[in-house]
C-alpha positions, -999 to +999 in steps of 0.1 A: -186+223-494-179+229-530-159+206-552-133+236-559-127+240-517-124+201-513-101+201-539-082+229-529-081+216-490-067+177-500-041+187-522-027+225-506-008+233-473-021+254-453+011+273-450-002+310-465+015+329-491+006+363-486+014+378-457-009+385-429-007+421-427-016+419-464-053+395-452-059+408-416-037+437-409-026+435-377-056+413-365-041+379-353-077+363-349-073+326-371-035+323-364-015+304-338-015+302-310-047+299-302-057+325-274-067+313-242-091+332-223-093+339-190-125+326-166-123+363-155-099+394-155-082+406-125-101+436-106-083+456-081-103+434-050-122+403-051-155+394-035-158+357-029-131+351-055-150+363-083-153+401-093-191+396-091-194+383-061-224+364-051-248+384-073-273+365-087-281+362-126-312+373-140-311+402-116-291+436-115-256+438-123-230+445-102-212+477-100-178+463-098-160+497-098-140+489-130-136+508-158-119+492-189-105+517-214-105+512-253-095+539-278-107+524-315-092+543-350-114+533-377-095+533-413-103+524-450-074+502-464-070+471-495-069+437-474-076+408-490-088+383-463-095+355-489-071+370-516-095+388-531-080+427-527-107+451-517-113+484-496-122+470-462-131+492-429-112+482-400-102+495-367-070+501-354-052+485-385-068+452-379-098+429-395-117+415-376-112+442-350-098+441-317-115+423-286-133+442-266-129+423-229-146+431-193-162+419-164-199+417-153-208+447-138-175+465-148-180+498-172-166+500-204-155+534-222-143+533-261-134+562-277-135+562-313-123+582-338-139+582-375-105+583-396-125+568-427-110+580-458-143+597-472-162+626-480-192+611-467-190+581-447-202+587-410-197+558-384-214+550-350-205+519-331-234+493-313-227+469-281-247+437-294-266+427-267-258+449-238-290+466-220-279+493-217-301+503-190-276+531-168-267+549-206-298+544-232-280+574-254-250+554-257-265+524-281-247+539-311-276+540-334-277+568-352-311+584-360-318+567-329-292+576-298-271+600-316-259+617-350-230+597-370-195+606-359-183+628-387-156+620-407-122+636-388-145+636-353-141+615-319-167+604-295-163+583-262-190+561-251-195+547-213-216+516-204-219+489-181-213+457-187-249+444-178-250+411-194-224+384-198-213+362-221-202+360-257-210+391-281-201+413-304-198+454-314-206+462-350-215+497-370-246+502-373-240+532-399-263+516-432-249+482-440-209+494-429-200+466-411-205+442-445-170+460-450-155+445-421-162+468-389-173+448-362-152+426-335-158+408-306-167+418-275-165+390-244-178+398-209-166+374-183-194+360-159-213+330-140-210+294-153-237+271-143-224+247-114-229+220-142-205+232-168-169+228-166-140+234-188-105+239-193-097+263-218-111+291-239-107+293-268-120+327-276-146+342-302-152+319-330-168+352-356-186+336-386-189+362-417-207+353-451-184+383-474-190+402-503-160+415-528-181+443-535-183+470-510-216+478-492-229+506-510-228+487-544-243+455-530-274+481-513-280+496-546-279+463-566-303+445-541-330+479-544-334+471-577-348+434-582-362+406-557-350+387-533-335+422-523-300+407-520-267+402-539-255+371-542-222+365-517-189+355-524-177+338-502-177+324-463-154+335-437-140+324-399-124+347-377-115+367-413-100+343-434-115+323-462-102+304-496-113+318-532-099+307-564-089+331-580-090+317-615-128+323-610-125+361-614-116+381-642-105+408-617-065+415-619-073+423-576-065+384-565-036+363-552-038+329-540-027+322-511-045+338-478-045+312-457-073+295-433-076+299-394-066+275-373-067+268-333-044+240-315-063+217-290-053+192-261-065+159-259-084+149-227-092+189-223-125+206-224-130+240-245-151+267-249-160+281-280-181+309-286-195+314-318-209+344-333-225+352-369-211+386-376-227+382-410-246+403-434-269+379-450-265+340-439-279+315-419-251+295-409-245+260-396-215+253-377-199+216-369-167+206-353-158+170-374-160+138-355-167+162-323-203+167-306-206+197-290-231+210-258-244+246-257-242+263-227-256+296-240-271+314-267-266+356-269-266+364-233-285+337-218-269+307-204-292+276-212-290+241-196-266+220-211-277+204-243-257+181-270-257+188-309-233+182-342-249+215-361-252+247-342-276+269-363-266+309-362-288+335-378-275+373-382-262+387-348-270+350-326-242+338-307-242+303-289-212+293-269-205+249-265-179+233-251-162+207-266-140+179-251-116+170-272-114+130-274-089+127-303-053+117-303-025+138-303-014+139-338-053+144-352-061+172-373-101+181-378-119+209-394-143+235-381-169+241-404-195+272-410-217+262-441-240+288-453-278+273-459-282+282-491-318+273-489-328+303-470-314+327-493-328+312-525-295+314-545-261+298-547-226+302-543-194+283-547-181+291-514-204+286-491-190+267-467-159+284-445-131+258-432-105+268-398-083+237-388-080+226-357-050+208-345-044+184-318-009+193-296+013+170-316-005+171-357+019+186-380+002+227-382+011+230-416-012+196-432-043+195-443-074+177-422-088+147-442-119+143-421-153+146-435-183+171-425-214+165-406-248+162-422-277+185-417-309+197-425-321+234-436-349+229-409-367+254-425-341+282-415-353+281-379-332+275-348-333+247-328-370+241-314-379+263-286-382+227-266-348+222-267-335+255-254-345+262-216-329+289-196-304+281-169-317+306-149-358+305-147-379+339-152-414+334-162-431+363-182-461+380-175-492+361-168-509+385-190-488+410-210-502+446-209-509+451-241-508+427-272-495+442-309-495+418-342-470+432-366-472+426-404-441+425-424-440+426-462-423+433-493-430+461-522-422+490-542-416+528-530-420+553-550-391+555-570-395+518-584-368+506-556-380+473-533-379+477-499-392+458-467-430+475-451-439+472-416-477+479-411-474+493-443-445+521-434-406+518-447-384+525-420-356+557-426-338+572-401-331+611-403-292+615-389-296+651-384-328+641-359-322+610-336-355+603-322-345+598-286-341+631-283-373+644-302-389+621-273-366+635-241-377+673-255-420+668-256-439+636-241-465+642-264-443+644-299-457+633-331-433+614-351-426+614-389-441+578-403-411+566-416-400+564-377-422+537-374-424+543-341-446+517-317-453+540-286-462+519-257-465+546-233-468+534-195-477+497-205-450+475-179-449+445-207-456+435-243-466+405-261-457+407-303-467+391-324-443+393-357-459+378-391-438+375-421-453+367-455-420+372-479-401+341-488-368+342-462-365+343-431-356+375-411-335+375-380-351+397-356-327+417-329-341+439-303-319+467-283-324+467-245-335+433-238-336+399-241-372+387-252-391+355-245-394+334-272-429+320-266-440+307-305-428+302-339-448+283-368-467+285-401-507+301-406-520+313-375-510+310-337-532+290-313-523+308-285-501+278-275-466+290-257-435+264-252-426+260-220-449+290-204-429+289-170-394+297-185-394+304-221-363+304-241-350+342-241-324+361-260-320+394-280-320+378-319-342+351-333-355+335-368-384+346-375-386+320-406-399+325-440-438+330-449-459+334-476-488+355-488-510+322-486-493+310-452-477+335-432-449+325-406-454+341-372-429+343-341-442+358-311-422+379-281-427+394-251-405+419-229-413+438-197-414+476-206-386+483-179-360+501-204-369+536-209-355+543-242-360+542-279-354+507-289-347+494-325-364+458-334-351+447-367-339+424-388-304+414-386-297+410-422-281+442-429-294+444-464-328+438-448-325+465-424-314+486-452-346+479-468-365+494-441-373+463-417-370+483-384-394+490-356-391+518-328-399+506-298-406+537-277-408+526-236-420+552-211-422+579-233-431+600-198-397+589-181-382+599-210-393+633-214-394+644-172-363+622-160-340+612-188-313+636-186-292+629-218-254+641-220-247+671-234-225+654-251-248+634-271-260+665-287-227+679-298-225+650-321-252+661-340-233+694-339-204+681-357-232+661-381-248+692-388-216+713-398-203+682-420-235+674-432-244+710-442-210+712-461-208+677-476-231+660-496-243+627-475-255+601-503-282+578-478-286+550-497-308+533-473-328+534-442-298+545-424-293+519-397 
């Protein structure tokens, strides 16, 4: 942590000045009292005591005859969530935004309205994680699933929720959410028979933060290498300390406060973390505590100790944590940015939340000291040490096998942007390719697309190679992947743990070189008909054109998918607004 924070954090109370509508809005994430969870939410009848029943994980979901009902309005206001004043995007008056909460197997419909106050600015909204298997259109990609909800319209989605676990919804309208729209999204499932606990405490969201908005911070990375801006500062659950002596910017009052959470000793807690961040890898330690992971995205793992939990872009792990202190102790919760794996440095790179035992004093300040830790080459931990709770083994022999080249380089205008085989990915709003591929099996798609058609193939092996110098954390929609190698120069053919390799839907591929390319290599059954993205998870990244289309069944597709009518009339509304307005697409789009 810097020497300004520690400073700061032995000599100030916690107490905050400003208010908390004036940080967060209405958003109570980071004050007390700490939420509890439930282990589930009451459904109108339960099967075996759970609204699951005895449905096995791994498999289908169930269809638990649930529907929970969200209605989101998304707003421009000034909040100044580390004091620093700035025009932040956040849904229904709140930063982070609300929590989106269900069942496995239960559907969930959100109907959001794009209130932005701009000529320009279209939204879409994306379930982090979620198959989507029953409602491909509905993955809130646009240029992918839909056109942008214009400014003034409303559109309701309706999914399952197929997965369970911790997770998170986000814009995925150009780099939007670096301005604050994302929130957590938590869907209540199986615990291994092994893992017990008492309380949860809720979403833990980790946020590296920039004062300037995401359209400024796009333009400014486009223009020189590493193809990012500098950050500002490190935030949990929203809130964050700056000094603001260090700016020359009238836009700052001290005083915003940090997040805290009360504990029990002798209890057990959950904590699921999430990195809702633009850029950072992050490293997260609760002091003098170990924690043991229990999952990481949407797979629950067998139970492993740590100190550091490492979090690239969009990951999620949840731990449990038993809390062995005495009553009156007060600890910190730390997220420390590695500031090796962006190749620059900032003065707050490390976010603090305090975390009180039943009977400390809420208002002091923790005195206890961080755990170390290493950059470990901005990987997560070694595939060894994660192994699926559940077992599924992939493919004896994938059907077909793709090596994907990923570099960096100039377009034609001068700017820097990512290459994939050579091809910048840019979405067209007006065009979303899922349903250029529902209208004609055989379409030819514009380059840019970069569209990977795997036609009738039931499974594919990737292998990703990565020759810039940072690490990208890759994310693909509709699946959770095997993870079956990482490393430096050329795979062996070697895979870790062939029988049940770790799987999620986001992991480090770490950085490369011209002269020694990194390499991480995947596999997924083809079993999602659909046009998936695969891409990086640092926004500015995917900004830059780091994408891949994965296009599954194109047949399916084309004779079967019937697509919602209303999917099309958001391009409707797109079209009118977009025909009448100029829309200034800074970026790739997603």
């Amino acid at each position: 942590m810097s020497w300004l924070l520690e400073v700061w954090a032995l000599t100030t109370a916690l107490a905050a000045a400003l208010s908390q509508y004036s940080t967060n809005g209405q958003s109570k994430w980071g004050t007390l009292p700490s939420p509890n969870l439930p282990k589930f939410l009451d459904n109108c009848s339960l099967v075996d005591d759970t609204p699951w029943g005895d449905t096995v994980p791994g498999g289908e979901p169930p269809n638990t005859g649930v529907i929970r009902y969200y209605d989101f309005s998304i707003t421009r206001a000034y909040k100044s969530p580390d004091g620093f004043n700035k025009s932040v995007i956040l849904i229904n008056d709140q930063f982070p935004g609300p929590l989106i909460e269900a069942n496995w197997g239960d559907m969930i419909q959100v109907t959001v309205t794009n209130n932005i106050d701009s000529e320009d600015e279209g939204t879409t909204l994306h379930w982090h994680g979620l198959s989507q298997k029953k409602s491909p259109w509905y993955d809130g990609v646009p240029g992918y699933t839909q056109c942008p909800i214009a400014p003034g319209s409303t559109f309701t989605y309706t999914f399952q929720a197929d997965q369970f676990g911790s997770s998170w919804y986000h814009s995925h309208y150009s780099a939007q959410y670096n301005d604050g729209l994302y929130g957590p999204m938590i869907i209540y499932g199986p615990v291994q028979p092994s893992v017990d606990y008492d309380f949860d405490l809720g979403p833990v969201m980790i946020s590296d933060y920039y004062h300037d908005n995401y359209y400024d911070t796009l333009v400014q990375g486009f223009k020189k290498p590493p193809i990012i801006v500098p950050l500002d500062n490190n935030l949990i659950n929203g809130k964050g300390f700056y000094d603001c002596n260090q700016t020359a910017s009238g836009d700052c009052l001290p005083g915003a406060g940090l997040s805290k959470f009360q504990i029990e000793s002798g209890k057990k807690y959950r904590l699921r973390f999430i990195n809702t961040g633009s850029l950072a890898n992050q490293k997260v330690s609760l002091d003098n505590h170990e924690m043991t992971i229990i999952a990481n995205d949407f797979v629950p793992v067998e139970p492993y100790t740590t100190n550091v939990v490492t979090l690239g872009a969009g990951q999620r792990t949840d731990v449990i944590v038993e809390a062995t202190g005495s009553a009156t102790d007060a600890v910190w919760l730390r997220a420390e940015i590695d500031m090796l794996c962006l190749n620059e440095s900032t003065t707050y790179d490390t976010a603090l939340a305090a975390v009180y035992y039943q009977s400390a004093n809420t208002s002091s300040v923790p005195q206890t000291t961080g755990t170390s830790w290493e950059s470990n080459h901005c990987r997560n931990d070694p595939l060894e040490d994660t192994v699926p709770y559940y077992p599924i083994a992939p493919p004896a022999t994938p059907s077909t096998v793709d090596t994907v080249n990923i570099t960096l380089g100039y377009n034609a205008t001068g700017y820097i942007l990512f290459f994939v085989d050579g091809s910048s990915f840019r979405a067209d709003y007006n065009e979303p390719v899922l349903f250029l591929a529902n209208q004609n099996v055989s379409q030819v798609y514009p380059t840019e697309r970069n569209v990977y058609d795997f036609g009738n193939n039931t499974s594919v092996r990737m292998i990703l190679t990565n020759t810039f110098a940072m690490q990208h954390p890759m994310h693909l929609h509709g699946h959770n992947f095997w993870v079956l190698a990482e490393g430096t120069g050329t795979w062996n053919g070697t895979i870790t743990n062939p029988s049940n390799p770790q799987r999620r839907d986001t992991q480090i591929l770490q950085a490369g070189s011209t002269d020694e390319p990194s390499y991480l290599v995947l596999e997924w059954e083809l079993d999602n008909p659909g046009v998936w993205p695969l891409h990086c998870h640092m926004s500015n990244h995917a900004s830059a054109g780091l994408v891949l289309s994965i296009l599954e069944q194109p047949d399916s597709i084309a004779t079967e998918m019937n697509i919602p009518a209303v999917m099309q009339q958001t391009c409707v509304d797109w079209d009118k607004f977009s025909h009448t307005n100029y829309v200034d697409q800074i970026d790739s789009g997603v």
